[in-house]
KOLTORMI-407061 format. One record per residue (C-alpha): residue number from 1; residue in one letter; chain; x, y, z. Coordinates in nm, 2 decimals. Layout:
// residues N
     i   aa   ch        x        y        z
   NUM    A    A        X        Y        Z
...
// end
This chain:
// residues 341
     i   aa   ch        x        y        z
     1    X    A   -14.24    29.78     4.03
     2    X    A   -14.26    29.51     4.29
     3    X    A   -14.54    29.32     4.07
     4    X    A   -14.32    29.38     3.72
     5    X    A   -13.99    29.19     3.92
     6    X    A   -14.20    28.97     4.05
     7    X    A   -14.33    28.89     3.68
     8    X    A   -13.96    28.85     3.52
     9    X    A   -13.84    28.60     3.79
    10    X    A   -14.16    28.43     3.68
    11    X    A   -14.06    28.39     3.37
    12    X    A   -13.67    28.36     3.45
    13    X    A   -13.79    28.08     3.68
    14    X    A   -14.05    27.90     3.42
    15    X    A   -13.75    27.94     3.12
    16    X    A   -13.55    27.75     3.39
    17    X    A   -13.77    27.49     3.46
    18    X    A   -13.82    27.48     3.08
    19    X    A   -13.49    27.40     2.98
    20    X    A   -13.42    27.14     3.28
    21    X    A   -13.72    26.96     3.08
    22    X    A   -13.57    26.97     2.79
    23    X    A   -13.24    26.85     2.89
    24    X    A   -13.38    26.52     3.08
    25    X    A   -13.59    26.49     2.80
    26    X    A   -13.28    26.51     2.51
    27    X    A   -13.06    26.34     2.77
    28    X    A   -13.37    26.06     2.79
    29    X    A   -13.40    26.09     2.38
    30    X    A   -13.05    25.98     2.36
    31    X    A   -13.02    25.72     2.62
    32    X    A   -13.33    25.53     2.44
    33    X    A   -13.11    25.60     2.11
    34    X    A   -12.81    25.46     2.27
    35    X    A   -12.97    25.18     2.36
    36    X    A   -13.18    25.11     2.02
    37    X    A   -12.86    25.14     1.84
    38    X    A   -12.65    24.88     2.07
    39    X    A   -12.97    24.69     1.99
    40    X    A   -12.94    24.71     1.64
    41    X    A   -12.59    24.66     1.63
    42    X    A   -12.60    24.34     1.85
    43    X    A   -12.86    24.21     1.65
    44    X    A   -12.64    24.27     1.33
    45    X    A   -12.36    24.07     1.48
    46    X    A   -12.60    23.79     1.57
    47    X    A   -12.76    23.78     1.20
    48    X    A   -12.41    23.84     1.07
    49    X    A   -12.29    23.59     1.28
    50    X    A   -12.58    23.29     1.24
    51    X    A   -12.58    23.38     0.84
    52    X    A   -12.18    23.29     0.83
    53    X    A   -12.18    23.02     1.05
    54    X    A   -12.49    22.86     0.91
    55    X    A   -12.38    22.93     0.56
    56    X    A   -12.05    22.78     0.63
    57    X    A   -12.23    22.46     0.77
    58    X    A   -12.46    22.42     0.46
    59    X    A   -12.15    22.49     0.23
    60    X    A   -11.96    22.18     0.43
    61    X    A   -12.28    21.98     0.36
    62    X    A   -12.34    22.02     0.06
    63    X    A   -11.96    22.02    -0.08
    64    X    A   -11.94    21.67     0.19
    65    X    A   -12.24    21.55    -0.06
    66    X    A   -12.03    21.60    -0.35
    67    X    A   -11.72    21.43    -0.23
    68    X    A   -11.84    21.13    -0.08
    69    X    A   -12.04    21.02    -0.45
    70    X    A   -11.85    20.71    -0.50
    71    X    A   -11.68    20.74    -0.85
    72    X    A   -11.63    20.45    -1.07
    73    X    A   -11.29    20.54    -1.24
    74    X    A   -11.14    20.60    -0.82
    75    X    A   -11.15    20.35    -0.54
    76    X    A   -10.94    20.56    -0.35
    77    X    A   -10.95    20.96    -0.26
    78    X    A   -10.76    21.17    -0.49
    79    X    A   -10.53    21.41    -0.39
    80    X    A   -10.81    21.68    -0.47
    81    X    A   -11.05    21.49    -0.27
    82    X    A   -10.77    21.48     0.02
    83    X    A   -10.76    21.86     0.04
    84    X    A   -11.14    21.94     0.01
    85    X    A   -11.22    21.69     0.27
    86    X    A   -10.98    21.81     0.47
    87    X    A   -11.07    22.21     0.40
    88    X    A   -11.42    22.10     0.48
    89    X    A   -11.34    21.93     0.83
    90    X    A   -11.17    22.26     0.96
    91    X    A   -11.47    22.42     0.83
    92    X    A   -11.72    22.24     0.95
    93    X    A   -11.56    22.23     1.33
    94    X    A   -11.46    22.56     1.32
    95    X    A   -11.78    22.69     1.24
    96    X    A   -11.97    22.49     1.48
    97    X    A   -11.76    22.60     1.76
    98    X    A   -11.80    22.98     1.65
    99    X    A   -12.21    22.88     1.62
   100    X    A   -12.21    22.79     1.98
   101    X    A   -12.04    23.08     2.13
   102    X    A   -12.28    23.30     1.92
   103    X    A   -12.59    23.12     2.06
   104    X    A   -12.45    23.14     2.41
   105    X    A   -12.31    23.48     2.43
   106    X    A   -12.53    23.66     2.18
   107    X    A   -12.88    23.53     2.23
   108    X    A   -13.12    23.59     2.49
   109    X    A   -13.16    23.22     2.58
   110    X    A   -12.77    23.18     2.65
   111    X    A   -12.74    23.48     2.83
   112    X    A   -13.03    23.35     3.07
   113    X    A   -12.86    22.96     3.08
   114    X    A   -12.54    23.18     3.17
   115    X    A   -12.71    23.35     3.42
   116    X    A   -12.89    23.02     3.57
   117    X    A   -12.62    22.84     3.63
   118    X    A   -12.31    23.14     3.71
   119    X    A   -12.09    23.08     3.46
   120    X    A   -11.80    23.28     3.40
   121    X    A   -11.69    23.34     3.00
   122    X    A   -11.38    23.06     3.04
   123    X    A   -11.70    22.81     3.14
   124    X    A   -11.88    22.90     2.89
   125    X    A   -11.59    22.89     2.61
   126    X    A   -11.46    22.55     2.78
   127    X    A   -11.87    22.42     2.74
   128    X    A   -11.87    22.50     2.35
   129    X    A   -11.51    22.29     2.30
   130    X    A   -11.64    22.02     2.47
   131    X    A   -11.98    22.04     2.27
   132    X    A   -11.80    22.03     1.98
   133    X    A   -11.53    21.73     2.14
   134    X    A   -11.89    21.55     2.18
   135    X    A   -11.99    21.58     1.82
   136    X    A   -11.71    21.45     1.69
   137    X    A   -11.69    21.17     1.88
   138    X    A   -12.10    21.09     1.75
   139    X    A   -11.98    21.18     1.39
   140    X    A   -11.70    20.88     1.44
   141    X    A   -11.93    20.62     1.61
   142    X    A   -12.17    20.71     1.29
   143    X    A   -11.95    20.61     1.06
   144    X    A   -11.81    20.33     1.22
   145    X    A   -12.13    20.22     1.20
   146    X    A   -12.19    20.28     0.83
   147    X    A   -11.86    20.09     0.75
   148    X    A   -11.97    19.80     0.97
   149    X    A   -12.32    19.79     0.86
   150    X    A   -12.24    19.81     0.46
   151    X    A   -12.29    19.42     0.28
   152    X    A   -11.96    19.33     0.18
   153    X    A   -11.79    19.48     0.50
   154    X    A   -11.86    19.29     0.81
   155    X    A   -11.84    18.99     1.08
   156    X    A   -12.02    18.75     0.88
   157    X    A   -11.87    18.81     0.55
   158    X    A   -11.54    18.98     0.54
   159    X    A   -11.47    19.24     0.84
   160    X    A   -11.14    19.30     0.65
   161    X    A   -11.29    19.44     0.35
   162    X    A   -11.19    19.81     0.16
   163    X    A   -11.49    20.08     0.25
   164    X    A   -11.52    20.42     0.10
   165    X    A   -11.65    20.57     0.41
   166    X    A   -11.32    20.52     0.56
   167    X    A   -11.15    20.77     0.33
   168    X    A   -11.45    20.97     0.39
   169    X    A   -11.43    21.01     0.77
   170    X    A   -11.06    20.99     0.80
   171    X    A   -10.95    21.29     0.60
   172    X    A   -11.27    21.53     0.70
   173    X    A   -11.17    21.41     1.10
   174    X    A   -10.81    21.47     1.04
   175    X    A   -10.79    21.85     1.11
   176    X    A   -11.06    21.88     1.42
   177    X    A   -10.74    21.74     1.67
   178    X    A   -10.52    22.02     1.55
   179    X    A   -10.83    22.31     1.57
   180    X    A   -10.90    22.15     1.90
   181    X    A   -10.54    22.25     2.05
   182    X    A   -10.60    22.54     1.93
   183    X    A   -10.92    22.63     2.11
   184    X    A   -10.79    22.42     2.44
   185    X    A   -10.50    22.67     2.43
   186    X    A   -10.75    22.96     2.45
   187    X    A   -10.98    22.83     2.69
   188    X    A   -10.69    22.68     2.93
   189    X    A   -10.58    23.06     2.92
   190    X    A   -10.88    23.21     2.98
   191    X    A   -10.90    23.03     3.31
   192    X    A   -10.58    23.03     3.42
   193    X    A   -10.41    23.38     3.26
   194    X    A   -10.18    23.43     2.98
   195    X    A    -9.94    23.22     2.90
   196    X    A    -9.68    23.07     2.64
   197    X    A    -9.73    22.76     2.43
   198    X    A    -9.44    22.56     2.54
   199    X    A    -9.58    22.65     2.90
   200    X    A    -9.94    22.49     2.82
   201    X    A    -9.77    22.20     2.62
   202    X    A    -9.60    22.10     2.95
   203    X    A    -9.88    22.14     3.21
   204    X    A   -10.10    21.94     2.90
   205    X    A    -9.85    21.73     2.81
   206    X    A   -10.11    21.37     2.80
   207    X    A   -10.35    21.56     2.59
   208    X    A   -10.11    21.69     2.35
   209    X    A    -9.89    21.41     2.30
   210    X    A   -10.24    21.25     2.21
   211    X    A   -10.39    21.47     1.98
   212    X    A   -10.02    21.49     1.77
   213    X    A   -10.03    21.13     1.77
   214    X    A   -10.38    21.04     1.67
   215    X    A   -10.36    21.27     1.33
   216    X    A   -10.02    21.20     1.21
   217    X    A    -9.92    20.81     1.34
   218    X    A   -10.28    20.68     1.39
   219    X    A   -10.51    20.79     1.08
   220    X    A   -10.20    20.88     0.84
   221    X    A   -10.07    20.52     0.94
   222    X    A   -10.47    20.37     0.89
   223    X    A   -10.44    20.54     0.54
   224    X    A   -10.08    20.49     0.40
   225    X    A   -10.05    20.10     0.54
   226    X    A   -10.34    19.95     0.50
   227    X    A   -10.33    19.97     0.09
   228    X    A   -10.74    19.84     0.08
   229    X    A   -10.81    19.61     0.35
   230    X    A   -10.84    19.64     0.75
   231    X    A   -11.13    19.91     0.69
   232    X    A   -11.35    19.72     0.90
   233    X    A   -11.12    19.73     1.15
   234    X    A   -11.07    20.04     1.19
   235    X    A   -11.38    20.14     1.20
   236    X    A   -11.49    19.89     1.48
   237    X    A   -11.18    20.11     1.64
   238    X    A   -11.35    20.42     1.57
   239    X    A   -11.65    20.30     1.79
   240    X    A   -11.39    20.30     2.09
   241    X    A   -11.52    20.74     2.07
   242    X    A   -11.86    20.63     2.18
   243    X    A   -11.75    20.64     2.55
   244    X    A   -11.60    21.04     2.51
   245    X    A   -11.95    21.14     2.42
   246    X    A   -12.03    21.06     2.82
   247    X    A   -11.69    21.19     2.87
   248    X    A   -11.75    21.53     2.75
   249    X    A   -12.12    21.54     2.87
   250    X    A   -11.95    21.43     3.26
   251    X    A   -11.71    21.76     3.16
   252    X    A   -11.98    22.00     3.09
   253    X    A   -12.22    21.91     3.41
   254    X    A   -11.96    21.99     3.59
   255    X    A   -11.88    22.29     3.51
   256    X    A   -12.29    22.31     3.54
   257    X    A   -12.23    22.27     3.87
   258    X    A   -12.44    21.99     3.84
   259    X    A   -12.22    21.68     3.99
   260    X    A   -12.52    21.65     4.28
   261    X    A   -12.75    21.57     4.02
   262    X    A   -12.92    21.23     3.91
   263    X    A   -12.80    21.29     3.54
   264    X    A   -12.46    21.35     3.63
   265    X    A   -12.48    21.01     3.84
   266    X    A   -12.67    20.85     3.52
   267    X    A   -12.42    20.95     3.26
   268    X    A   -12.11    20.85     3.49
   269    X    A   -12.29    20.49     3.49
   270    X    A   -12.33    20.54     3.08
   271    X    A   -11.98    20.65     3.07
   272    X    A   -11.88    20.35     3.25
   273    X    A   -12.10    20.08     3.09
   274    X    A   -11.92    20.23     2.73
   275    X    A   -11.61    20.26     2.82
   276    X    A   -11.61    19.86     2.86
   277    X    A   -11.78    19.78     2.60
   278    X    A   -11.60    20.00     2.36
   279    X    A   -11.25    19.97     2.50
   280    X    A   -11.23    19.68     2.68
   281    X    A   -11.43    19.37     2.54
   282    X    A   -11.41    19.52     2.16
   283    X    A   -11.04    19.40     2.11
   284    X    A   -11.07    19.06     2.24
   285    X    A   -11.41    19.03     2.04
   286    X    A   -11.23    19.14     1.66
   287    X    A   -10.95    18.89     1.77
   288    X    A   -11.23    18.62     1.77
   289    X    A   -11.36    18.72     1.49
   290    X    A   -11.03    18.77     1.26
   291    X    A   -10.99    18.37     1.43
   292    X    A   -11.34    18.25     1.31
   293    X    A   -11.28    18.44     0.94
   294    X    A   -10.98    18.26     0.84
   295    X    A   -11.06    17.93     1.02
   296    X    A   -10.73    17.97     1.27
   297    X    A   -10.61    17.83     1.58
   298    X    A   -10.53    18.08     1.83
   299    X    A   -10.12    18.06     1.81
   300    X    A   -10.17    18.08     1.44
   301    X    A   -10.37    18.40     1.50
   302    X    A   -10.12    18.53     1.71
   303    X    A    -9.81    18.42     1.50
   304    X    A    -9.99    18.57     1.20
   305    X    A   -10.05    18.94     1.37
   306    X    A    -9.72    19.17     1.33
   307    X    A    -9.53    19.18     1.64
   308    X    A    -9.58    19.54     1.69
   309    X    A    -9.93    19.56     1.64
   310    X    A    -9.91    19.32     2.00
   311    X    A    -9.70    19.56     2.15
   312    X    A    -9.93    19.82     2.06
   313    X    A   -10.25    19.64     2.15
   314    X    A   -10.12    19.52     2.50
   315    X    A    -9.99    19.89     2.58
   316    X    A   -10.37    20.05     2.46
   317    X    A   -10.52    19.74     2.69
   318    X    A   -10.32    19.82     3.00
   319    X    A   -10.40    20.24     2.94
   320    X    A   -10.77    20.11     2.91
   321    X    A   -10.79    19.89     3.20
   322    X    A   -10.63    20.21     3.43
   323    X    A   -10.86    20.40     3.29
   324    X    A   -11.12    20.23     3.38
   325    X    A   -11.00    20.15     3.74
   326    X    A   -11.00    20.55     3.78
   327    X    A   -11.37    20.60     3.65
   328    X    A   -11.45    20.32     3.91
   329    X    A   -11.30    20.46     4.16
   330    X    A   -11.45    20.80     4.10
   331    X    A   -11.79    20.65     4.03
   332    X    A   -11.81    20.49     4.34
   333    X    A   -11.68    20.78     4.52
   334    X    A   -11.99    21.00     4.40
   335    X    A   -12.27    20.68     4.44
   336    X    A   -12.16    20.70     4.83
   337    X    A   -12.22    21.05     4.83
   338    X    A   -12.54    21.04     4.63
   339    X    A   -12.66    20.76     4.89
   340    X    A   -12.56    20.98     5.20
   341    X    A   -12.73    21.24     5.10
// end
């Protein structure tokens, strides 16, 4: 009797044991399920993701091909040209920004750069914006350069001339200042907490005021008043961006944590070196040359020049040069700490 009870709580016991198997081993089964199927569906969003963005960039390309083949009954952009130019710009930034928040959030690399150097999502989402800030400053200085490198457009034979590229770059550019408020406003909340528009407008009032007066005064103004000369320029005015590609560089090794560094140090120098050549000594050199093209004395020069273009030009020059006085100052601020150390 003692042997059969013995013999059921055996089996009792074993059927226990049995089914405390089987539950870590469905509980196990599902956990690796769970896991495979966040997999797949993270991978999904990633191949969804680098399929739209990258689609969207080859579509800007190849649409920005189309549109900039000169055409020999227009010298000037249609109004059809206008708004696929302009389409294609928000397109084209848009979908780079969204590119770089896929690479750095999605894939394995990012997550691991992430990881390196401690950054929070706001640092990450503010490093894509000024990424993007960067390549459009490159995208300006190149076609500066194509404007003042074309034949019939430059110092030594008429740096006044009409360009197509001008048209080109000025409506595809137009729309990346108002997509970049846009994407300031979300990364200045994601740092500092929620808040209203009018609220950021006023605590970003330099920045705004700029990037509502560059689109609608400055490049509207370039196109509408100009009629078909001046494109030259411009343009040389468009190289003035080549100092907010260090800019934006400075920006994102600080949030790096990287201002200890001998690149940080390297790109402030850059940074400065630019910003003079670009923004300081550029103005004085076009007066020059406009003086050497038509053969003119100085006060004719001046006499000939609109008076608000000089009010404009001496109010840029004086923002400039305090510009410049506070990158000095900060520069040297960070060389003495680079040599104590």
């Amino acid at each position: 009797m003692s042997d059969q009870t013995s013999c059921e709580h055996d089996e009792r016991s074993t059927g226990f044991e049995r089914s405390t198997e089987d539950i870590k081993h469905d509980q196990s089964s599902k956990q690796t399920d769970h896991c495979l199927t966040k997999y797949c569906h993270n991978m999904f969003k990633i191949l969804k993701g680098s399929i739209t963005m990258t689609g969207g960039i080859a579509f800007t390309a190849m649409a920005l091909a189309v549109q900039v083949i000169p055409s020999t009954q227009r010298i000037r952009a249609s109004h059809t040209q206008i708004a696929n130019l302009t389409i294609l710009g928000l397109t084209f930034y848009t979908s780079m920004f969204h590119l770089l928040l896929l690479i750095k959030f999605k894939t394995t690399a990012g997550k691991r750069l992430a990881k390196k150097f401690q950054l929070k999502k706001y640092e990450v989402y503010d490093i894509c914006v000024k990424s993007v800030s960067a390549l459009q400053a490159f995208l300006a200085c190149l076609f500066a350069c194509l404007v003042v490198m074309e034949d019939r457009c430059n110092m030594k034979n008429n740096f006044i001339a009409y360009s197509r590229w001008i048209d080109f770059y000025t409506w595809f550019g137009l729309p990346y200042f108002f997509y970049d408020i846009v994407v300031m406003y979300k990364a200045y909340t994601m740092e500092h907490g929620y808040m209203d528009v009018q609220t950021f407008i006023l605590r970003n009032k330099i920045i705004f005021l700029h990037h509502l007066f560059i689109p609608t005064v400055g490049l509207l103004g370039v196109m509408t008043l100009r009629r078909k000369f001046g494109d030259c320029v411009f343009m040389f005015l468009y190289t003035m961006e080549f100092s907010t590609i260090f800019v934006n560089i400075r920006l994102i090794l600080h949030r790096l944590r990287m201002t200890s560094s001998v690149l940080y140090f390297a790109n402030g120098i850059a940074m400065l070196v630019s910003f003079f050549i670009c923004r300081i000594v550029l103005l004085p050199y076009m007066f020059y040359a406009y003086i050497k093209l038509f053969d003119l004395s100085v006060l004719d020069a001046i006499k000939n020049i609109p008076l608000v273009c000089h009010f404009t030009i001496a109010l840029f020059m004086i923002l400039q040069v305090y510009w410049l006085g506070l990158m000095l100052r900060v520069t040297a601020r960070l060389l003495r700490q680079h040599l104590t150390r």
